[in-house]
gemmi code that builds the backbone of each chain (N, CA, C; Angstrom):
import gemmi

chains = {
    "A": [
        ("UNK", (99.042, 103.686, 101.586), (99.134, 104.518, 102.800), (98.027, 104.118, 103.768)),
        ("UNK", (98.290, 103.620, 105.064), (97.112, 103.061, 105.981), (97.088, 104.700, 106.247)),
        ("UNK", (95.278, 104.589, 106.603), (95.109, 105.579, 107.231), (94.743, 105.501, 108.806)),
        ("UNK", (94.234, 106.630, 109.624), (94.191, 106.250, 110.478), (92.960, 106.131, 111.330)),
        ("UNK", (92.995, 105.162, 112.727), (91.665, 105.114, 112.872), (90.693, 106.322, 113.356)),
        ("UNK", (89.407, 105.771, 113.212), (88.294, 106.755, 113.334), (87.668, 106.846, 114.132)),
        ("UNK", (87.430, 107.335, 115.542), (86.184, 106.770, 116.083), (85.081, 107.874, 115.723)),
        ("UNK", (83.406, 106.856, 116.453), (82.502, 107.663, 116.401), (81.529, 107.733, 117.161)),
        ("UNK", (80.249, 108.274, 116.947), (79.605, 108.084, 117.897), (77.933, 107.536, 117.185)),
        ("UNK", (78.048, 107.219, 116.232), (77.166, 106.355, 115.180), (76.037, 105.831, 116.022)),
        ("UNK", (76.793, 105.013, 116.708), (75.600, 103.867, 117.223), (74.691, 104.462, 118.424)),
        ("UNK", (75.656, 105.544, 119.245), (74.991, 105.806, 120.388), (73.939, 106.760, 120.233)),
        ("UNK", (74.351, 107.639, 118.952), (73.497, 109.069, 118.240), (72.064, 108.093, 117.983)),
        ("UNK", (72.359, 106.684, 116.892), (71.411, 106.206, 116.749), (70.075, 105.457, 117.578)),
        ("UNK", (71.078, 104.917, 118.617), (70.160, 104.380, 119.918), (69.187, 105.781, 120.540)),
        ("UNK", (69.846, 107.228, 120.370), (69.030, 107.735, 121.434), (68.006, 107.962, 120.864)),
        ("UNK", (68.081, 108.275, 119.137), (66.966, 109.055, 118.211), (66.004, 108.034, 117.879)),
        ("UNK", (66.360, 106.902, 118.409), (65.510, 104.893, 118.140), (65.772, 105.094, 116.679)),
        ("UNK", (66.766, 105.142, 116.195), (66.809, 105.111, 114.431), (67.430, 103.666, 114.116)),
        ("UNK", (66.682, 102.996, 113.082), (66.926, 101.779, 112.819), (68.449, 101.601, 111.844)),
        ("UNK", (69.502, 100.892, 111.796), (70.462, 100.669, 110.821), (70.127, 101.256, 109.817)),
        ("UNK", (69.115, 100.681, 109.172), (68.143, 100.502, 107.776), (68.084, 101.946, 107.283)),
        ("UNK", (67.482, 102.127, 108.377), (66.343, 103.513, 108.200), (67.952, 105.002, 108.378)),
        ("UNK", (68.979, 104.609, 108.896), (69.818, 105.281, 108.603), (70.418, 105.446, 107.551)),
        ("UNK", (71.272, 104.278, 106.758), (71.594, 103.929, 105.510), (70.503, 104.288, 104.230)),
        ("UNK", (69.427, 103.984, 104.725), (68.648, 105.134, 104.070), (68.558, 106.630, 104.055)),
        ("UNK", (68.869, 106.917, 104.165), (68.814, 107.873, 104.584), (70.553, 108.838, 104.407)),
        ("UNK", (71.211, 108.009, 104.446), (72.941, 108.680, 103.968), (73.074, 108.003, 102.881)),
        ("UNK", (71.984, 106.997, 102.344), (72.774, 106.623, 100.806), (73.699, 105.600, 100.705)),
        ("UNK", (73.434, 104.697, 101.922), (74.497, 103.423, 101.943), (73.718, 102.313, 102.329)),
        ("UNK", (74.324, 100.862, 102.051), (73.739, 99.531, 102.579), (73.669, 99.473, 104.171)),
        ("UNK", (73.046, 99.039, 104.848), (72.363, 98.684, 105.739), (73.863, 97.987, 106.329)),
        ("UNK", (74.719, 97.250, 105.853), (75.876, 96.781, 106.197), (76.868, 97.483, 106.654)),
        ("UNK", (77.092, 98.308, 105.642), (77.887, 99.768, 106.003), (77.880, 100.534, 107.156)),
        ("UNK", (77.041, 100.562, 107.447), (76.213, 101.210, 108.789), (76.984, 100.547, 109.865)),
        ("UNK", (76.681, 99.520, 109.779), (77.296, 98.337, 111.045), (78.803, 98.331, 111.021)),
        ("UNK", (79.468, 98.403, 109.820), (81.099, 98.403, 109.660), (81.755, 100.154, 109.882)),
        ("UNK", (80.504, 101.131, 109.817), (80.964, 102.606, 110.526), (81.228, 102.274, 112.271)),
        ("UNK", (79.900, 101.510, 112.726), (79.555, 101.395, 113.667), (81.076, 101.013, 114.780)),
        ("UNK", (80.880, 99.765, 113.902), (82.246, 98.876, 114.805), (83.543, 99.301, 114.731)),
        ("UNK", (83.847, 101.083, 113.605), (84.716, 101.715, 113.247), (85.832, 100.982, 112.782)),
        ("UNK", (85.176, 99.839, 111.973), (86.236, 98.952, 110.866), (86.048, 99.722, 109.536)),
        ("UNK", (85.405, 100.898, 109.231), (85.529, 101.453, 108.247), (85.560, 103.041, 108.205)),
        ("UNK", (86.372, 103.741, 107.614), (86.611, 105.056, 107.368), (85.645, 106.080, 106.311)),
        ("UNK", (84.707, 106.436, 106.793), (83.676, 107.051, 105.834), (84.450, 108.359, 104.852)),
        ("UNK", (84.317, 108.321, 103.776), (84.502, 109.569, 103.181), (84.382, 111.057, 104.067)),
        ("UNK", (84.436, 112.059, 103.486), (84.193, 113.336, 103.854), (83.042, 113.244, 103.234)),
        ("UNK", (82.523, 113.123, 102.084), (81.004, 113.218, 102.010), (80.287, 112.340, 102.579)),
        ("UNK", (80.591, 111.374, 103.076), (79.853, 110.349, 104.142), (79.829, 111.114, 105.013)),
        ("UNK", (80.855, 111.420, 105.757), (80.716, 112.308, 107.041), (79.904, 113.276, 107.215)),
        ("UNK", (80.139, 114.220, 105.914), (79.420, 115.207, 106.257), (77.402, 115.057, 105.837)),
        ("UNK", (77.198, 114.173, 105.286), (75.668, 113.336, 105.191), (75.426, 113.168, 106.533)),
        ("UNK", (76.267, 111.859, 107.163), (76.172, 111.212, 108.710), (75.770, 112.757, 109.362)),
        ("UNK", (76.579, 113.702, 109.567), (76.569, 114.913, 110.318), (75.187, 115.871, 109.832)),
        ("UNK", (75.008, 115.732, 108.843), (73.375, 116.690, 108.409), (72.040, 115.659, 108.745)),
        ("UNK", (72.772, 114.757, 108.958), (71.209, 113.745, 109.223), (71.144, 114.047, 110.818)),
        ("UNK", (72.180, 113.822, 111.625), (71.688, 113.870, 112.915), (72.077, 115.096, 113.647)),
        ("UNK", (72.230, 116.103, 112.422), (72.294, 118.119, 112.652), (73.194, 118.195, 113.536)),
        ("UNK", (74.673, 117.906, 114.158), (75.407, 117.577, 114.838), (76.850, 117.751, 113.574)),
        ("UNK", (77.693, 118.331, 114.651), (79.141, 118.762, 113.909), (79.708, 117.671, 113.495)),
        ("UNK", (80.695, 117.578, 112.520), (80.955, 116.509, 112.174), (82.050, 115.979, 113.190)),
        ("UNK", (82.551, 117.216, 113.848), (83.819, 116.445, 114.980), (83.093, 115.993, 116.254)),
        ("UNK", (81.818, 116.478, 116.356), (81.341, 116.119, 117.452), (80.762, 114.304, 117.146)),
        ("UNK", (81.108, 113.989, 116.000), (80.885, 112.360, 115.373), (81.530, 111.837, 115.501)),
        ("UNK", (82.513, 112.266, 115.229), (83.898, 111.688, 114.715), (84.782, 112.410, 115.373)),
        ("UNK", (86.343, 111.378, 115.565), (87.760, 111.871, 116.175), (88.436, 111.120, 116.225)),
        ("UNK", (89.652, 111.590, 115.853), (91.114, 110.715, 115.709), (91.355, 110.441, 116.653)),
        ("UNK", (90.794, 110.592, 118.268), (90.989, 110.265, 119.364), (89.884, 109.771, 119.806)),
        ("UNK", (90.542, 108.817, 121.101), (88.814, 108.210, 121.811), (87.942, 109.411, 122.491)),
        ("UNK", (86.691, 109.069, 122.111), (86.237, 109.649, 122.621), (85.535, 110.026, 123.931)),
        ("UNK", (85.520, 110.674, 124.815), (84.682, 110.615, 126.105), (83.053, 110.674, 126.217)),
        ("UNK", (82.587, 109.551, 126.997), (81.094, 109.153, 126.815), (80.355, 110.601, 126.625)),
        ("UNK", (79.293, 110.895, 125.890), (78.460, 112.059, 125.858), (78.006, 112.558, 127.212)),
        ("UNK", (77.358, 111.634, 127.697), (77.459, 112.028, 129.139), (78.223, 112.786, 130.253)),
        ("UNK", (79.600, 112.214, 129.877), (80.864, 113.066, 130.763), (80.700, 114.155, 129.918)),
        ("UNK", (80.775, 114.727, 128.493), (81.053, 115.391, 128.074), (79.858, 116.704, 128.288)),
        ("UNK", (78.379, 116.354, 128.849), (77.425, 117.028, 128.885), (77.700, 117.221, 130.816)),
        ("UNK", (77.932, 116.733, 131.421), (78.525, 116.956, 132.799), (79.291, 117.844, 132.762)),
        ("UNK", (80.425, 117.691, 132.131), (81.308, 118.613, 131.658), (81.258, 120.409, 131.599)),
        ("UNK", (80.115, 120.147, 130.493), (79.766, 121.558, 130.238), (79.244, 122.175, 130.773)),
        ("UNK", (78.328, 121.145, 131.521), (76.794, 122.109, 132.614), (78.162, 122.370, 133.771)),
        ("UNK", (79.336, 121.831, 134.468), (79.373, 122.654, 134.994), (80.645, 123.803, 134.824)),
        ("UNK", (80.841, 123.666, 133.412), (81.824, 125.112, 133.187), (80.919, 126.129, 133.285)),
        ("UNK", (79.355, 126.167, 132.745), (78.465, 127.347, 132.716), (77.414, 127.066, 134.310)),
    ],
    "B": [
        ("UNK", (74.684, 106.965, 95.000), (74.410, 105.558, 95.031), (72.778, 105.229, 95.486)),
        ("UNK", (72.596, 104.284, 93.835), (70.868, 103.917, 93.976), (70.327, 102.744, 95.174)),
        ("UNK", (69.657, 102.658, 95.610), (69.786, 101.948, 96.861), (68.784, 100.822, 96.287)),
        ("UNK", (69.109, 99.283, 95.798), (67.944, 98.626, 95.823), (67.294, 97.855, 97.086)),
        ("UNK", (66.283, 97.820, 97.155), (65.529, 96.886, 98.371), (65.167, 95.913, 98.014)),
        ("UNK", (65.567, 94.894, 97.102), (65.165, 93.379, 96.824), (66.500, 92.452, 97.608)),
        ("UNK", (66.432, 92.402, 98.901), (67.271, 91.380, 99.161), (66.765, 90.192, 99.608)),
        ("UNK", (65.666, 89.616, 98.779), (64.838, 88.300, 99.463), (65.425, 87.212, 99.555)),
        ("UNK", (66.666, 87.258, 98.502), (66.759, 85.848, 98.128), (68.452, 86.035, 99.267)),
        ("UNK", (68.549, 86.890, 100.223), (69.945, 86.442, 100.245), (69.767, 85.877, 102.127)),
        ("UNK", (70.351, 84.999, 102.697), (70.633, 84.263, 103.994), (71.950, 84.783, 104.773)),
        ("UNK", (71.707, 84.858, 106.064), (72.929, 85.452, 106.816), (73.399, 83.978, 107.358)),
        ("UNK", (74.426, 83.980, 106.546), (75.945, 83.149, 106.647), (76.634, 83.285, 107.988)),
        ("UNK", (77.143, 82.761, 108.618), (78.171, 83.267, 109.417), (79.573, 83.217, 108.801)),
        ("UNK", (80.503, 83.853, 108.954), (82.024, 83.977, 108.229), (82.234, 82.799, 108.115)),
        ("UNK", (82.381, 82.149, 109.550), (83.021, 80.335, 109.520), (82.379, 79.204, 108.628)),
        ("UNK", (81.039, 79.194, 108.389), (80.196, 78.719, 107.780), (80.507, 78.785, 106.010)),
        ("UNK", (81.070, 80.358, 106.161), (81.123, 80.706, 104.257), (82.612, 80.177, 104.568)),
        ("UNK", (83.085, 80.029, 105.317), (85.023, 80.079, 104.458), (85.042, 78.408, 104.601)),
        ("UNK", (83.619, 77.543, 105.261), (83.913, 76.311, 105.366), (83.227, 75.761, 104.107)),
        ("UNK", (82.030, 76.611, 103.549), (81.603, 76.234, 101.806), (82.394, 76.517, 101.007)),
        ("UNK", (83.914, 77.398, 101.067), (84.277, 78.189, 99.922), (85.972, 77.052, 99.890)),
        ("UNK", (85.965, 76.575, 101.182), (87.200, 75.342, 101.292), (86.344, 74.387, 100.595)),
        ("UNK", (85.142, 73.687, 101.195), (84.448, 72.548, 100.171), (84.621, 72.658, 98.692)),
        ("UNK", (84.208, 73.596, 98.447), (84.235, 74.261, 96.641), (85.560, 73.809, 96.197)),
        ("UNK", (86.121, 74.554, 96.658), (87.493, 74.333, 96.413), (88.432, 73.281, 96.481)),
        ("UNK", (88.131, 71.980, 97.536), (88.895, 71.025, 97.354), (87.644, 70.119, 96.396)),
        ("UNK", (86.559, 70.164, 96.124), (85.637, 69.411, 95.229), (85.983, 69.909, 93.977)),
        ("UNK", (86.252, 71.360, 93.850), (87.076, 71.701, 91.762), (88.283, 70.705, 91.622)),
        ("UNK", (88.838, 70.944, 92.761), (90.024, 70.184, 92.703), (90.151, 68.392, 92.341)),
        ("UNK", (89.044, 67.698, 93.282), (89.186, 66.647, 93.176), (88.980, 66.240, 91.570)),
        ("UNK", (87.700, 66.919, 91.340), (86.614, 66.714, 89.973), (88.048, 66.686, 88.436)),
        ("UNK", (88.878, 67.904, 88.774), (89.752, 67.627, 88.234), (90.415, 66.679, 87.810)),
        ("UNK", (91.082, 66.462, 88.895), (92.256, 65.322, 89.317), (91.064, 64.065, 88.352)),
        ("UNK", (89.944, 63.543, 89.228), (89.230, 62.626, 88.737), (88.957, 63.098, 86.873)),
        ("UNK", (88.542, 63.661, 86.635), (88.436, 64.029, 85.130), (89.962, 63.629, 84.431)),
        ("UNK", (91.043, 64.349, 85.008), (92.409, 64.019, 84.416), (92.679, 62.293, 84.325)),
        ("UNK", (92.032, 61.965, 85.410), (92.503, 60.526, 85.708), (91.742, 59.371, 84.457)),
        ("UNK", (90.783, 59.527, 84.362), (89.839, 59.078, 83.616), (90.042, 59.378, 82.217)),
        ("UNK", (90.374, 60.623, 81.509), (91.072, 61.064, 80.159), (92.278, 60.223, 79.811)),
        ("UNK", (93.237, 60.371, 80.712), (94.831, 60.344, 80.650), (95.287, 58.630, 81.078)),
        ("UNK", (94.230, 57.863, 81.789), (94.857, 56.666, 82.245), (93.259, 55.700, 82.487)),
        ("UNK", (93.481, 54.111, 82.604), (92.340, 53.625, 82.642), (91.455, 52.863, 84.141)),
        ("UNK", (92.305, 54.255, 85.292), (92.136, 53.740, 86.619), (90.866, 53.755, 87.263)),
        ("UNK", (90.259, 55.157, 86.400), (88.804, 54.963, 86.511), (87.629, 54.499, 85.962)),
        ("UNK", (87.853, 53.819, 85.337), (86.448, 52.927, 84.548), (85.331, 53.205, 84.093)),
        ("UNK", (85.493, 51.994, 85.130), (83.938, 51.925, 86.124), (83.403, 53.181, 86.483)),
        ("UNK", (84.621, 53.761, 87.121), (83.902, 54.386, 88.870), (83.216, 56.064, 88.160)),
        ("UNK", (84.130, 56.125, 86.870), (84.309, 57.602, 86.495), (82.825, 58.513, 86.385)),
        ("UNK", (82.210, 57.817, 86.176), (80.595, 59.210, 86.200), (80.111, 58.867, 87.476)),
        ("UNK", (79.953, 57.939, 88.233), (79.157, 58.252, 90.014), (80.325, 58.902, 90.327)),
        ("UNK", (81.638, 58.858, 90.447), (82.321, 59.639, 91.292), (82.163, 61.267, 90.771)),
        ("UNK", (81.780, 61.407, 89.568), (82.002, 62.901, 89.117), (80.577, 63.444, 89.268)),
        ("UNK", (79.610, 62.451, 89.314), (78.287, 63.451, 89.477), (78.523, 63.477, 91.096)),
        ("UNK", (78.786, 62.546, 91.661), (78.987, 63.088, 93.705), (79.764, 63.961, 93.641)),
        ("UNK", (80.883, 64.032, 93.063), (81.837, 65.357, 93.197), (81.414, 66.799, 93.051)),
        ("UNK", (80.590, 66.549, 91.485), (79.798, 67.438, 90.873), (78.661, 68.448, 91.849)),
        ("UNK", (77.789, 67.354, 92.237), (76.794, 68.287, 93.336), (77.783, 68.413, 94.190)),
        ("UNK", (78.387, 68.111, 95.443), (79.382, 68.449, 96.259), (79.979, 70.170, 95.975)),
        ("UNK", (80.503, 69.932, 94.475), (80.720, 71.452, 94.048), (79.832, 72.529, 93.715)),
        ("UNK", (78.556, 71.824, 93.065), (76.914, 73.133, 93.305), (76.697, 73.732, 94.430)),
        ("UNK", (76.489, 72.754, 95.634), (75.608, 72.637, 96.843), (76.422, 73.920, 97.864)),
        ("UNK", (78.373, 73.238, 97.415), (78.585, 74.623, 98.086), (78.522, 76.019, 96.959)),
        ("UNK", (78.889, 75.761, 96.100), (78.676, 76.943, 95.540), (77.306, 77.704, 95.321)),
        ("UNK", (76.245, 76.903, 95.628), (74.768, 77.546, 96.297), (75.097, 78.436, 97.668)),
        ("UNK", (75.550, 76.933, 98.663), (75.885, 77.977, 99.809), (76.599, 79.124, 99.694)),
        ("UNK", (77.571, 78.976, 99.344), (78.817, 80.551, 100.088), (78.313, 81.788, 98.607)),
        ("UNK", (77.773, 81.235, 97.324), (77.987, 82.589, 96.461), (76.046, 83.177, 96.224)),
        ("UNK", (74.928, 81.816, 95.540), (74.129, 82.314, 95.916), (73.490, 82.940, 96.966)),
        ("UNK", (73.188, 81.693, 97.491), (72.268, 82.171, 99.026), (72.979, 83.423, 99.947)),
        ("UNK", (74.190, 83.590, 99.831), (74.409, 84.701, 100.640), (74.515, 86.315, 99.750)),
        ("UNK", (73.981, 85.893, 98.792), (73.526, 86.883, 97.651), (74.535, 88.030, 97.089)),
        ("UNK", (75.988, 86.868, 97.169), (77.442, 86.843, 96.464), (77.068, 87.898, 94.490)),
        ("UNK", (76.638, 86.704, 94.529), (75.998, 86.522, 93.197), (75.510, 88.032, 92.571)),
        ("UNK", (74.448, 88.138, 93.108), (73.692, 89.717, 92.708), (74.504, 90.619, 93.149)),
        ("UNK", (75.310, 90.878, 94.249), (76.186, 91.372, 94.616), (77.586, 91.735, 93.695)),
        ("UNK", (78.089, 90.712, 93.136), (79.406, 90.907, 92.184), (78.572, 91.733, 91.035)),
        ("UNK", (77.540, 91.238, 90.700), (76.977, 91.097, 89.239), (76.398, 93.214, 89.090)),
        ("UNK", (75.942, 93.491, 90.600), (75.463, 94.596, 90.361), (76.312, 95.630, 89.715)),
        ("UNK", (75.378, 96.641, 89.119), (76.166, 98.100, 88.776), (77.316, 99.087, 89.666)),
        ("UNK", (78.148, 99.450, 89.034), (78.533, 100.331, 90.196), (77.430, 101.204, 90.829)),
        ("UNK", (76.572, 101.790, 90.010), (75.946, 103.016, 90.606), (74.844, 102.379, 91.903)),
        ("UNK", (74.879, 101.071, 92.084), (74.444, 100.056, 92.978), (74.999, 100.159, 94.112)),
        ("UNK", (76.274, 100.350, 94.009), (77.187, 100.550, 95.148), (77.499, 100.917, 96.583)),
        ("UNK", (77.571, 101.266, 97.742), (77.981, 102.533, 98.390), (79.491, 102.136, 98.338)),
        ("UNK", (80.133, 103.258, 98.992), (81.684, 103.612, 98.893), (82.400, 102.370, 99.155)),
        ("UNK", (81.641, 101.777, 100.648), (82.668, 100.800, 101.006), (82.560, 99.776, 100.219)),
        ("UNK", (81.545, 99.299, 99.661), (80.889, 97.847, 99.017), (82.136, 98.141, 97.745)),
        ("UNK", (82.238, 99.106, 96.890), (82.800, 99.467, 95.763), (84.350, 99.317, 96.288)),
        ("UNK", (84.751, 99.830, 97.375), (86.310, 99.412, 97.726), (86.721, 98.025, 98.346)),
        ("UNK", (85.797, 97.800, 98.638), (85.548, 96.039, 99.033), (85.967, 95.103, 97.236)),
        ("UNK", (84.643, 95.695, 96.715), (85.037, 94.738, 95.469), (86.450, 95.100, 94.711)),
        ("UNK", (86.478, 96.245, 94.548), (88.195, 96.656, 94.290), (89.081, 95.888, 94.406)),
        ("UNK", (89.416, 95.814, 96.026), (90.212, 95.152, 96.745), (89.943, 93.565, 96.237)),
        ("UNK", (89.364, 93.120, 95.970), (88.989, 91.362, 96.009), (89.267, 91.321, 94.395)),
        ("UNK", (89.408, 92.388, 93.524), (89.225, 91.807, 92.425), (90.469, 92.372, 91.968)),
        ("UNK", (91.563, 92.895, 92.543), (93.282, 93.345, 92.808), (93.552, 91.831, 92.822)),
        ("UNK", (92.784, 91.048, 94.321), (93.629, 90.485, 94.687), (93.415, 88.733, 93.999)),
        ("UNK", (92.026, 88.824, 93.460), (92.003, 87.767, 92.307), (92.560, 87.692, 91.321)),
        ("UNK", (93.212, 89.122, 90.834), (94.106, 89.152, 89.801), (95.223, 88.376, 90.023)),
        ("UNK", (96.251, 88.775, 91.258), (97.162, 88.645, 91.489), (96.961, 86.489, 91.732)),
        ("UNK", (96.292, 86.171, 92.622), (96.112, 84.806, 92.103), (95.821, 83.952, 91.417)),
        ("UNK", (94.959, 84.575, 90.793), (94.815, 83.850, 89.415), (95.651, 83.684, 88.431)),
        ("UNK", (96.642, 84.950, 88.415), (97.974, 84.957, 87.589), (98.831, 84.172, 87.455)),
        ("UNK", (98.989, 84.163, 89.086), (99.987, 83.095, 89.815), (99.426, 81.431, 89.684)),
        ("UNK", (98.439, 81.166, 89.833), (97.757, 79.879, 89.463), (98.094, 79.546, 87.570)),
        ("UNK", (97.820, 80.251, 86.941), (97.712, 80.268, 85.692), (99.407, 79.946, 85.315)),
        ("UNK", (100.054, 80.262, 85.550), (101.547, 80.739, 85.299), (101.914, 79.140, 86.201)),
        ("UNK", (101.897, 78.934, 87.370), (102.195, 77.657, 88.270), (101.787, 75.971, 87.394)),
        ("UNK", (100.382, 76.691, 86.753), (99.926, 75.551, 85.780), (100.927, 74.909, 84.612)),
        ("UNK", (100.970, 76.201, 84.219), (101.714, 76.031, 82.734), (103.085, 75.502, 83.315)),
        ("UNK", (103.887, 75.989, 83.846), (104.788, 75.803, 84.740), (105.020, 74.240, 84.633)),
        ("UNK", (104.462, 73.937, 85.242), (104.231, 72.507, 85.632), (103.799, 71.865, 84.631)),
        ("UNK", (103.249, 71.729, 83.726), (102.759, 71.243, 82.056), (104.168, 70.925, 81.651)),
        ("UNK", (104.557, 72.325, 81.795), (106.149, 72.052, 80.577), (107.432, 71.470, 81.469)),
        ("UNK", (107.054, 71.237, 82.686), (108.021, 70.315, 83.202), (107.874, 69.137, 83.153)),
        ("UNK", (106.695, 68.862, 83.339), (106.411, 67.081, 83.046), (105.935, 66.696, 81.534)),
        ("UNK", (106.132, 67.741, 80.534), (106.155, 67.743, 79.453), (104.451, 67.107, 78.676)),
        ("UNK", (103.743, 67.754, 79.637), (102.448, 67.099, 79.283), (101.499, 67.969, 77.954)),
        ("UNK", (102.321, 69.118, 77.531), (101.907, 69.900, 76.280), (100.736, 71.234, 77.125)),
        ("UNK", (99.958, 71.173, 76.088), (99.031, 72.252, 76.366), (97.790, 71.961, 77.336)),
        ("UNK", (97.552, 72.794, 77.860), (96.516, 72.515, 79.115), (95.187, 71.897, 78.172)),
        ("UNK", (94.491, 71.023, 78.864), (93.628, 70.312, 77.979), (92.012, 70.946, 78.942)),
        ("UNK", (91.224, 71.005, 77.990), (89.559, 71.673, 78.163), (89.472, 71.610, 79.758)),
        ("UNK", (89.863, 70.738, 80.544), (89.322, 70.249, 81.848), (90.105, 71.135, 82.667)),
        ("UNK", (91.000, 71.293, 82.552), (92.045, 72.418, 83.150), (91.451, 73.781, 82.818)),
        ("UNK", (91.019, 74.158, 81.307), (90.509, 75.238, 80.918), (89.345, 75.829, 81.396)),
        ("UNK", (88.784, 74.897, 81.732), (87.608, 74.763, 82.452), (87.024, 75.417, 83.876)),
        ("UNK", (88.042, 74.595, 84.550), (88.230, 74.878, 86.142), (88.635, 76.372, 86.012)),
        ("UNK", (89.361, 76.444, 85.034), (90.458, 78.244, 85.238), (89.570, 78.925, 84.952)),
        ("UNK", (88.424, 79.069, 84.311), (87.027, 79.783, 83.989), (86.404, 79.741, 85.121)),
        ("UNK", (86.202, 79.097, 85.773), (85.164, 78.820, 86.981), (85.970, 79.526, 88.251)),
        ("UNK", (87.321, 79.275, 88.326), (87.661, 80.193, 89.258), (88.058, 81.659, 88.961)),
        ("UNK", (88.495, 81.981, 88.195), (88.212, 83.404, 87.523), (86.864, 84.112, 87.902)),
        ("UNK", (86.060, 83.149, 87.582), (84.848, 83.315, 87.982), (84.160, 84.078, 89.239)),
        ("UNK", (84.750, 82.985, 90.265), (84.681, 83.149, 91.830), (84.960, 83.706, 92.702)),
        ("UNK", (86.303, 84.007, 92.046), (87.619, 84.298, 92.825), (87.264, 85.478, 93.924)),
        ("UNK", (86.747, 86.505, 93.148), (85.907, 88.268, 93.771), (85.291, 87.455, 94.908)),
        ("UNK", (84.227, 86.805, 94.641), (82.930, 85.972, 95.706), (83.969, 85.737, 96.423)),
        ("UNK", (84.945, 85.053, 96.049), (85.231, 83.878, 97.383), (85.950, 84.608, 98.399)),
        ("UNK", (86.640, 85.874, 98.024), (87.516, 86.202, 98.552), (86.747, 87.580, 99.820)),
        ("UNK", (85.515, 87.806, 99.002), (84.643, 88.572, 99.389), (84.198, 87.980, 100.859)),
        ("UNK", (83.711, 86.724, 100.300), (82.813, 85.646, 101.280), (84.127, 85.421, 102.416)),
        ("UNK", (85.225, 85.261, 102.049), (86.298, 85.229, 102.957), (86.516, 85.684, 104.446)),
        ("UNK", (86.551, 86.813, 103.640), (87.199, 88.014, 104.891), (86.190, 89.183, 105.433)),
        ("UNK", (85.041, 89.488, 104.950), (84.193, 89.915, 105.448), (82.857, 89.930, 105.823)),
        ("UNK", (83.036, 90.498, 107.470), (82.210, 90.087, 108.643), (80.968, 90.069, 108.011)),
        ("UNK", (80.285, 91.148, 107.013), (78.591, 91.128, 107.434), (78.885, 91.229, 105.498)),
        ("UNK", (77.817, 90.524, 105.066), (78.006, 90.789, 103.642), (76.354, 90.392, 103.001)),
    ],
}
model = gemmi.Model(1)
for chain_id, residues in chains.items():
    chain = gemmi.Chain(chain_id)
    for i, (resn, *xyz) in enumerate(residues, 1):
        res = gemmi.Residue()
        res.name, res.seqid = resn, gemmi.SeqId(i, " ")
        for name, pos in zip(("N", "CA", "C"), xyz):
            atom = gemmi.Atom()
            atom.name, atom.element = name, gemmi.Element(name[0])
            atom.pos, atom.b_iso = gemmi.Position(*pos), 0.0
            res.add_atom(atom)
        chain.add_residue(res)
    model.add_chain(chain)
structure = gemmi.Structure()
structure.add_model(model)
structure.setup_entities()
């Protein structure tokens, strides 16, 4: 059964917090490789991956992840400031 | 999953680089063969039969240094599961499904071919090679198809 794709927001969460590959995969319990194949969303993390990925950077897990593309954080923080 | 940090001994390959050591390997088992068969079975190689098999010979180390050690293939197949993370463990899965399935087919194609040209039972040199790729097969297929390893 293919499943289906994933996107995320891995790399950009990681660029803002300056968190290294390494120092992530450390940190969720995976190779340093892995990291990079979440990244490029050639790979489908578990639910306990996910929900690790999501307690490390205290962030919902849908706000990581979605079966749909996602819209840059930016639009999405534009967004909100001006519904409120 | 235990996380080790000894990766000193392993070199970043590029894909094209490993699938161009893991073709070398592979047509050098092959030749070494053929040359071993030739030399057993008929008296065409002589002379030539040990310089051509020790050049063949390193030819088949040098890549099999490249594509399985140095890119740290090796420690990699060899580790524990509990070594693992998820994907590395469905990675090797997958490669060692699909070494089954060729190796089967190689093994079966061999014999195959034995009892058509009526040449009897596969002889040590044949037995040989089928050990060595059994062997590999996970690595090579590993070293194959994926990007960062």
């Amino acid at each position: 059964m293919e499943s289906r794709k994933l996107y995320n927001r891995i790399a950009i969460l990681r660029k803002e917090r300056n968190v290294s590959r390494k120092e992530l995969a450390d940190n969720i319990g995976v190779n340093f490789q892995t990291v990079g194949y979440l990244e490029r969303e050639e790979y489908n993390p578990s639910l306990d991956l996910a929900f690790k990925i999501s307690e490390y950077f205290k962030l919902p897990v849908e706000f990581i992840f979605s079966t749909e593309l996602m819209k840059p954080m930016s639009q999405e923080l534009f967004d909100n400031s001006k519904k409120q | 999953m235990i996380i080790q940090k000894n990766n000193k001994m392993k070199r970043n390959i590029s894909i094209q680089n490993r699938r161009l050591w893991i073709l070398i390997n592979s047509f050098a088992l092959i030749i070494l063969v053929i040359v071993a068969e030739l030399f057993i079975n008929t008296s065409l190689l002589e002379g030539w039969f040990w310089i051509l098999f020790l050049i063949i010979l390193i030819v088949l180390l040098v890549s099999f240094k490249m594509f399985y050690v140095d890119t740290g293939l090796w420690k990699h197949i060899h580790k524990k599961s509990k070594y693992l993370d998820e994907r590395e463990a469905m990675v090797l899965t997958k490669a060692v499904r699909l070494s089954y399935t060729i190796f089967v087919v190689t093994v079966m194609l061999i014999i195959y071919a034995f009892a058509v040209i009526e040449k009897g039972p596969i002889d040590v040199v044949i037995a040989g090679s089928l050990i060595y790729i059994a062997h590999i097969l996970p690595a090579a297929i590993i070293a194959w198809s994926e990007k960062e390893i």
